[in-house]
N, C-alpha and C positions, 0 to 999 in steps of 0.2 A: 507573748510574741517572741522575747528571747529565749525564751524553754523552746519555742518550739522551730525556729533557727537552728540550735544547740543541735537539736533533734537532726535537723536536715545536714549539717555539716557533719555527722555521726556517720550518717547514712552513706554521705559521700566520699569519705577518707575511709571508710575499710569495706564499702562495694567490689569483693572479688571483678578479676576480669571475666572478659567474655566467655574463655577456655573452662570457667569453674562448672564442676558438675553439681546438682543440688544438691548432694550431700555437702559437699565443700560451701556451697554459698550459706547455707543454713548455720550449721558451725561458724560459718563467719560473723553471721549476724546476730546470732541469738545461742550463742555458747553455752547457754545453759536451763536451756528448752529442751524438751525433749520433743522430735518430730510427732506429729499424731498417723495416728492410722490412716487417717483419711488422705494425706501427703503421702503418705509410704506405699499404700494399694497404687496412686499414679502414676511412682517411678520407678516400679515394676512392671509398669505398662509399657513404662519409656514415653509417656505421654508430655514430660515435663523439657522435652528437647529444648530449647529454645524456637527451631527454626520452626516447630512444628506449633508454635505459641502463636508467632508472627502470622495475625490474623486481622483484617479490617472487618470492624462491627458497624460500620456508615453506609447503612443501609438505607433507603427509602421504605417505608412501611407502613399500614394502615391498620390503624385499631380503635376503638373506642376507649378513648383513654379519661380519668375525672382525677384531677389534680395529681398528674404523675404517675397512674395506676394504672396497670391493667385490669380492665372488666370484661369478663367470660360468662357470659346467662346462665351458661347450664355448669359451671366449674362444679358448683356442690354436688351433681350427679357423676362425676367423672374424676374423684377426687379419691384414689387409695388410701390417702396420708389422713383425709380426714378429722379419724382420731386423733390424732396428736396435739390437737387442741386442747387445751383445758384453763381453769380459773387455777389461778397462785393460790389460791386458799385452799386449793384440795393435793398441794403437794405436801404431803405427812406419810411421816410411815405408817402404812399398815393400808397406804389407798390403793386401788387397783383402776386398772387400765389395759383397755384391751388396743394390741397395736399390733404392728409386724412394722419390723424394723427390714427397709431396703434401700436400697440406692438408689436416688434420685436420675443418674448416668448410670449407663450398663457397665462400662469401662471395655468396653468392645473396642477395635481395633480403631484405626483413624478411614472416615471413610471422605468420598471425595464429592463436594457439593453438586456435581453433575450426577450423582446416584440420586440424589435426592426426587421420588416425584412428587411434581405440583398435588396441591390438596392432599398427600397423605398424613399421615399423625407425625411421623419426622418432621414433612416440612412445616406443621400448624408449629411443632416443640422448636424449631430453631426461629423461628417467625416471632413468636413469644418472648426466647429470647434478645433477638437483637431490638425491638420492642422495646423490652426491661431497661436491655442498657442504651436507648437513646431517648429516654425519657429523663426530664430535669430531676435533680432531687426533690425530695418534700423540704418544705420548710424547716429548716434543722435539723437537718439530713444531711451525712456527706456521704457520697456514694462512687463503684469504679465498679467498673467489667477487668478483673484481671486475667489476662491473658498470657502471665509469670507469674512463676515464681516469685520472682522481685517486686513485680507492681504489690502481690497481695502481699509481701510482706511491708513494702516500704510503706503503703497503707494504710496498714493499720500501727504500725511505729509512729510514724506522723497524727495522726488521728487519738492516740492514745498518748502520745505527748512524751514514750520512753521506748528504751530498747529494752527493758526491762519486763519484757513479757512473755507470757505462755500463751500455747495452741492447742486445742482441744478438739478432741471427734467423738463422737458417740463409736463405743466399742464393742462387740459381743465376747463375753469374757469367756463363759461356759458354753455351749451348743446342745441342746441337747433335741433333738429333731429339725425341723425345718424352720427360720427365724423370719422369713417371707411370708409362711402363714399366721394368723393372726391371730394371735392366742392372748389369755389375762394376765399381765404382770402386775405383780405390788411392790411397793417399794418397801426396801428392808429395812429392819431396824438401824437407827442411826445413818440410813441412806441417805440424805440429805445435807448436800454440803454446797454452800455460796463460792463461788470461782471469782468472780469479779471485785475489783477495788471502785469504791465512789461510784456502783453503777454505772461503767462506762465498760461500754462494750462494743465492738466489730465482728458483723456475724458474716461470712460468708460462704454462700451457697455456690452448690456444682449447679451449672445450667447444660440443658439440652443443646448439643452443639457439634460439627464435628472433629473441632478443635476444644481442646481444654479450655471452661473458662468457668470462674468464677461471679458471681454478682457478691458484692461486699459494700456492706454499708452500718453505717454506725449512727445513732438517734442522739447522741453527746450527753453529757451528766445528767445522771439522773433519769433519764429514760428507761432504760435499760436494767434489768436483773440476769445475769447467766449460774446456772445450778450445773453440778454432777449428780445424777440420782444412780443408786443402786438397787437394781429388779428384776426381781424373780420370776421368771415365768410359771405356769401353773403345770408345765412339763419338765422341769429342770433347769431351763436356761437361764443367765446370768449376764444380764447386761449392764453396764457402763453409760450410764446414757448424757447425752449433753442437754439442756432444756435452756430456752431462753422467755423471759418474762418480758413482753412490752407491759411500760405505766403506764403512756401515753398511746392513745388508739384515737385521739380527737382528731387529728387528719387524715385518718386511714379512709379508704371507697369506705362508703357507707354497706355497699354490698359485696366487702370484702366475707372470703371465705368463712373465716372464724368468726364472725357476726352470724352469719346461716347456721353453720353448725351448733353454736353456744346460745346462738335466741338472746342476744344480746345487743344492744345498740354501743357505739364507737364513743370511745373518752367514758365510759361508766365505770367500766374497773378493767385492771390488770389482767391481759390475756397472755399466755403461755402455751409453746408448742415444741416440741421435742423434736431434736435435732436428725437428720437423716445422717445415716453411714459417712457420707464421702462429703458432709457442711463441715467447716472449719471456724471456730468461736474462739477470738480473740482478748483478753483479758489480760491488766496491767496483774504481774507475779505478787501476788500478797505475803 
C-alpha cells in the first residue's frame, strides 16, 4: 500500500498542466519510454486534444451480459481477427500463422453521435462499447475506459505499482504488399522475446467510438504473459508484433470467442492472441 501511495504522489507532483501537449505530457511522465506507434498514429490525427477526450460513457444499455462479459451468438461468424488466437505452446520459432494485421479503429476523422443511425454496424460497435466499459471488473481484474492520455497512463503506473515502464504496439516494420490481407507469417529465428516483469501486465485496446477511447485492463500477478514476436510474412513482410498470454481463462464467458475458435474449454490452459495495430501493452521496464 506505501509503494503504491509512493506511486500516486509521483503521479501528482510532476502531472504537466492543462496547456501540456502529449508529447510534453509523456516526456513528463515516462522520460524514458519511447512513445509506441499506436500513440503516435493518434496525435497525428489530433485525436488526443483533450477537449475532444472529454466524453461521458453512462449510458443506459442492454445486452446479455455473464459475469462482466459481453455475449454476441454469432461473434465467431463475424470475427476478422479470429486468427489471432492461439496456444503459448505453439509460439516457437519456425511456427506459422496465418493473420492480417489491421486496426481495430479506422482512425477516421471525429464524427458527431447524431450521424450515427439506429441499428447500423457503427451504432451495434459504440453500443458494444460503452457496454464494455459499464460493466464491473471480473474478479481480479482492474479495469478503466480511458478517454486520456493521462487516465491510460496513470493507469497503468498505478496498477503496475512504478513509473518505471514501457509501452508497446504491434508494428509493421517492412510492407511488402497489402498487410490487411491475410497472409502466413512465421516467426523468425530468435523471434521471441518476453516484455513483461513478474507477469504483470495492462493491455489496452482501441474501441469502437467517436471519440478516442481505450478499454484497459490488467489480470494482476501472475496472470498475465506479454511477448514481442518477430514475423515474416510469406510475401516479404516484417512485423513487430505484440502478443499477450492469459494463464488464467477460469472466469472468462464460457462462450468467449477464443473457446470457439481453439475448441477449448475456460481455465484448461494458456490462451494467446496477437495484438492489433493501435492496442497498447503495458509492462514494468526490465
Amino acid at each position: 500500500m506505501n509503494h503504491l501511495l509512493s506511486v500516486l504522489a509521483l503521479i501528482i507532483l510532476i502531472t504537466p498542466t492543462h496547456a501540456s501537449t502529449p508529447q510534453v505530457y509523456w516526456h513528463a511522465m515516462l522520460p524514458n519510454a519511447p512513445m509506441p506507434r499506436a500513440i503516435l498514429d493518434l496525435i497525428s490525427f489530433d485525436e488526443l486534444d483533450k477537449d475532444k477526450f472529454n466524453v461521458d460513457l453512462r449510458y443506459e444499455v442492454d445486452a446479455l451480459r455473464y459475469n462482466g462479459q459481453l455475449y454476441v451468438e454469432d461473434q465467431v461468424h463475424d470475427a476478422p481477427n479470429a486468427t489471432l488466437f492461439f496456444f503459448e505452446k505453439d509460439l516457437n520459432p519456425g511456427s506459422k500463422f496465418d493473420l492480417q494485421f489491421t486496426k481495430m479503429t479506422s482512425g477516421s476523422p471525429l464524427i458527431s453521435r447524431s450521424q450515427v443511425k439506429p441499428m447500423s454496424i457503427t451504432a451495434y460497435a459504440m453500443n458494444k462499447t460503452l457496454v464494455e466499459c459499464e460493466m464491473p471488473a471480473l474478479d481480479g481484474e482492474s479495469k478503466l475506459c480511458a478517454t486520456s492520455l493521462e487516465s491510460m497512463v496513470e493507469f497503468s503506473m498505478m496498477n503496475l505499482g512504478t513509473r518505471d515502464l514501457q509501452a508497446s504496439s504491434t508494428m509493421v516494420k517492412k510492407k511488402s504488399g497489402d498487410v490487411k490481407v491475410k497472409k502466413t507469417y512465421s516467426v523468425a529465428p530468435d523471434g521471441v522475446r518476453v516484455l513483461d516483469k513478474d507477469e504483470l501486465v495492462v493491455v489496452c485496446h482501441s474501441e469502437q467510438y467517436p471519440y478516442t477511447v481505450f478499454y484497459c485492463h490488467t489480470t494482476g500477478k501472475g496472470k498475465s504473459k506479454a511477448y514481442t514476436i518477430a514475423l515474416e510474412g510469406n510475401d516479404g513482410t516484417k512485423v513487430e508484433a505484440i502478443a499477450v498470454c492469459h494463464l488464467d481463462t477460469s472466469k472468462w464467458n464460457p462462450k468467449h470467442l477464443a473457446f470457439q475458435i481453439l475448441k477449448v474449454k475456460r481455465g484448461r490452459v494458456p490462451i494467446c492472441h496477437f495484438m492489433p495495430e493501435d492496442n497498447v501493452t503495458w509492462t514494468i521496464k526490465k
